[in-house]
C-alpha positions, 0 to 999 in steps of 0.5 A, spaced: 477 473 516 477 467 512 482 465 507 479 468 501 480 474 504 488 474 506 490 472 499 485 478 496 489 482 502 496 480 499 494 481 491 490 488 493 498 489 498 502 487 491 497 492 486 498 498 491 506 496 493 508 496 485 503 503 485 506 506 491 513 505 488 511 508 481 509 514 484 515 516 488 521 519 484 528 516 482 531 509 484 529 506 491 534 501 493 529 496 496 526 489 494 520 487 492 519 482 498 519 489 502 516 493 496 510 487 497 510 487 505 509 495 504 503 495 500 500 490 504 501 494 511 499 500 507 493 495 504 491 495 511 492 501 514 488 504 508 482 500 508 481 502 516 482 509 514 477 509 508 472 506 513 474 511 518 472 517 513 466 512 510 468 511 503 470 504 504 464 501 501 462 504 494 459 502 488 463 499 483 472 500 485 473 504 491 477 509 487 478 514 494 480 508 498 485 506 493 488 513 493 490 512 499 492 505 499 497 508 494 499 514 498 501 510 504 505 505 500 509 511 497 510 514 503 512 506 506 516 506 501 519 513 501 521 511 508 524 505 507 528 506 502 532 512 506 531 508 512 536 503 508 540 508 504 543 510 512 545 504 514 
């Protein structure tokens, strides 16, 4: 992988963290160092699935694989704020 795509990783990570957070309801009590790491994982993990069930690669945006990059991030982001609520 070259540079250029880890730093569109990271930026695509911080879109789809921010979006992740948005979707889940009420307050998270985490950061947004863990919000980014979130999307970027969730980034990652998305973009496999899409290719796994072959819509990752479309005309235009990729509208499917975004939605689940998204959908990832919110349950990240769900899991992590009641992981550090018990603590």
């Amino acid at each position: 992988m070259e540079i250029s795509g880890i730093i569109s990783a990271i930026l695509i990570g911080i879109v789809v963290g921010i979006l992740g957070r948005l979707v889940v309801p009420g307050r998270q009590r985490i950061g947004v160092l863990w919000t980014i790491l979130v999307g970027i994982a969730a980034a990652l993990v998305g973009t496999g699935i899409a290719a796994g069930f072959d819509v990752a690669d479309t005309k235009g945006i990729d509208w499917i694989e975004l939605a689940i990059q998204t959908g990832l991030a919110a349950l990240g982001v769900a899991a992590l704020d009641r992981f550090k609520s018990r603590s």
